[in-house]
C-alpha positions, 0 to 999 in steps of 0.5 A: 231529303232531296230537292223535291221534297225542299219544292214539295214537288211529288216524286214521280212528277216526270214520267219515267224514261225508257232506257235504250238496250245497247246492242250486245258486243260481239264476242271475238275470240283471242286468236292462238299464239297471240298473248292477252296483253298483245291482243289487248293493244291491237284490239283484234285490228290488223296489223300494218305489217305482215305478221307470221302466221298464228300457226307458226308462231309456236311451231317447233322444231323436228325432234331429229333436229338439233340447231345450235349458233357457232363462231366460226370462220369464213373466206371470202371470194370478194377478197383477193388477201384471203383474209379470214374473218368470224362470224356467227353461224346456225349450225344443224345437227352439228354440221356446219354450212359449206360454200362462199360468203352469201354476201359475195355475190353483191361485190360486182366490179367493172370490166376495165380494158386493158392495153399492150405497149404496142397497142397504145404506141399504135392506136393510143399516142396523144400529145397531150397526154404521157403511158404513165399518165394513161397507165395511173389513169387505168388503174384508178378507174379499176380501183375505184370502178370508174368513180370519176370524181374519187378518180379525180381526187387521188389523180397525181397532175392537175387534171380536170375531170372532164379531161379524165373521162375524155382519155379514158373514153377515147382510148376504150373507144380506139380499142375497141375499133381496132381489136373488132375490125368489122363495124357491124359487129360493134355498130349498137356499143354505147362507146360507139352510139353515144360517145362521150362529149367533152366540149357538151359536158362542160358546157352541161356543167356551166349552165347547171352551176348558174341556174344552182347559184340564183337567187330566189327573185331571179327565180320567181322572174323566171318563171313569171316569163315563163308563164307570160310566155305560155299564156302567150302561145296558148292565147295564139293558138286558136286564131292560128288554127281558124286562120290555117283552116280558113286558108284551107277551106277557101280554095275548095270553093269552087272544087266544091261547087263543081262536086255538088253538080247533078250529074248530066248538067253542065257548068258554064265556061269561065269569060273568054276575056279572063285569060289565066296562065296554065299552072300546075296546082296540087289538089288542094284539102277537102274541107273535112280533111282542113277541119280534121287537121285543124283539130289534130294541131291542137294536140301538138303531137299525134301519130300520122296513123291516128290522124290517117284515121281521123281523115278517113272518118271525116271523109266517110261521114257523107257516105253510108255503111254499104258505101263504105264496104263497097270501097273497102271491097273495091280497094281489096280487088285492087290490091291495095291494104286497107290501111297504109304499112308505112304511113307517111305523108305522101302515101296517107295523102295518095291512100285518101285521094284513092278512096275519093276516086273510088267513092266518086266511081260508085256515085257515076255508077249509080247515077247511071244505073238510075239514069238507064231506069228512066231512059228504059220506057222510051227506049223500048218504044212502048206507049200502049200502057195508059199514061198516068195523069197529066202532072206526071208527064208535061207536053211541050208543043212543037213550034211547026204545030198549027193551031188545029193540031194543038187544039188537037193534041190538048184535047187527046191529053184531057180525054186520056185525064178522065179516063185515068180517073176511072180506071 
């Protein structure tokens, strides 16, 4: 008896529910080699380390081999007692492995120079120092290859380790200078190309002892004034930008009008009354070349080539792809490397003026050539063609013409109209 009979509610009065099939898992197969306890754990997921090859897990040795542990003793090269110690060895087929400690090959010392007595009483005398004093330094640096501050500690004066690292730096440095007389050959030594500074160590190690000893507010007040100082400097950066573009561009103005002229016009002399001193005055910036540089400032460190290129792009962009190949033929003809081998500053500006100079060459030329296709009529002197309508050609009268004349002329011009318009 049930809730549903208690109710008098029938048995069936919901209908049944389908069961959903679960998709069958997929059988993995336990991999040889690996026990059912371990596989059980992982769950057939790789492992994080690599693991040994399942292949090899049971592999076994040669039936001709025979490998045994042996204690056994051993020398080492690293030692100079020939102390002799034991340890365990695998030994195949009774022989025992030959040859130095595998461990020897890591003991590496450094190479300490050594000194003659006429030696130092020639090149290493200093007042502030004894040969005993300089001898007990040498021979601390081998033993404890140049661990300066273990040096420091087991030096008998009262010697700082600055004035510790001075000695033994100088004196290997004057070594070195008087066994290589020839200063080529020693010129790329770290002695000698970065010689050790006693004064710049202290004072290294005395501003690191007081930003170590701060305090966590000094700290946080560090680097708000650090913050406020870069926001500062970021916040500049524009209005130096517009303003150094602007002082650049201004110049160009009249530059620019006179470039912008037609070619066989001509551009009216300044006032009498403006008298100007004769000064030599660089060629100012183009204003492609002003707002490339202008941009380039933003990233604070640039290559001049990538500027160079910057430059050529802005001042290329007026002109097409044939122009552009005409300049770069033309610079080939002379001689002269697409791109500068030393970029500096005077050459970048001496390469880009040249490539200006020959893009103007080629735009007199063409002005020219168009120029001579409009002068070739008359100067052939061949006014048998008839001549197109009136709009195309415009008559000026002479002022010595009459009014008969004028009449004249006027009415050939209409006749000459009509006719066009028939054939």
């Amino acid at each position: 008896m049930d809730a549903k009979d208690i109710l008098g509610l029938p048995k069936n009065s919901f209908p049944p529910q389908e069961k959903k099939s679960r998709p069958p898992k997929e059988s993995q197969r336990k991999p040889d080699g690996i026990s059912r306890e371990v596989y059980a754990l992982t769950g057939g997921l790789a492992p994080l380390m690599p693991a040994v090859d399942s292949s090899q897990l049971k592999r076994r040795p040669p039936p001709d081999e025979k490998v045994a542990w042996q204690w056994l003793g051993f020398t080492s090269s690293a030692r100079k007692d020939n102390l002799h110690l034991y340890h365990w060895v695998r030994v195949v087929n009774g022989v025992p492995p030959t040859g130095d400690y595998s461990f020897a090959k890591y003991n590496k010392s450094v190479d300490i120079t050594r000194y003659t007595d006429e030696e130092y009483e020639k090149y290493l005398t200093d007042p502030r120092w004894t040969k005993e004093e300089t001898d007990q330094l040498f021979d601390l640096c081998e033993q404890f290859d140049l661990r300066f501050i273990v040096i420091a500690d087991r030096f008998p004066s009262s010697r700082t380790l600055e004035e510790l690292k001075d000695r033994y730096y100088s004196v290997s440095r004057a070594l070195l200078i008087a066994r290589n007389p020839s200063s080529v050959d020693i010129a790329a030594h770290p002695l000698l190309k970065e010689p050790y500074n006693i004064s710049r160590d202290v004072e290294r190690k005395r501003a690191m002892s007081l930003v170590l000893s701060q305090t966590r507010q000094q700290e946080q007040r560090d680097e708000e004034v650090l913050a406020e100082a870069k926001r500062i400097a970021q916040s500049r950066i524009p209005a130096k930008v517009s303003q150094e573009s602007e002082m650049a561009v201004a110049p160009n103005a009249g530059v620019e009008v006179t470039e912008r002229t037609i070619p066989g016009e001509t551009v009216s002399p300044p006032p009498s009354n403006a008298q100007h001193p004769l000064i030599p005055v660089p060629p100012p910036l183009s204003t492609e070349n002003a707002s490339t540089l202008a941009s380039l400032r933003i990233l604070r460190v640039y290559l001049r080539t990538y500027a160079l290129e910057q430059m050529l792009q802005a001042a290329s962009s007026t002109a097409g792809l044939r122009t552009i190949k005409r300049v770069e033929q033309t610079l080939q003809d002379l001689g002269v490397n697409l791109k500068p081998r030393v970029p500096t500053k005077a050459v970048c500006a001496e390469h880009l003026e040249l490539r200006k100079e020959i893009l103007t060459l080629l735009n007199l030329q063409k002005q020219l050539q168009y120029k001579e296709a409009e002068g070739l009529p008359f100067r052939e002197g061949s006014f048998t063609e008839t001549p197109g309508t009136p709009k195309d050609r415009t008559f000026v009268p002479d002022s010595s013409f009459g009014g008969n004349e004028l009449c004249t002329c006027n009415l050939i011009y209409l006749l000459l109209g009509i006719l066009s318009t028939f054939y």
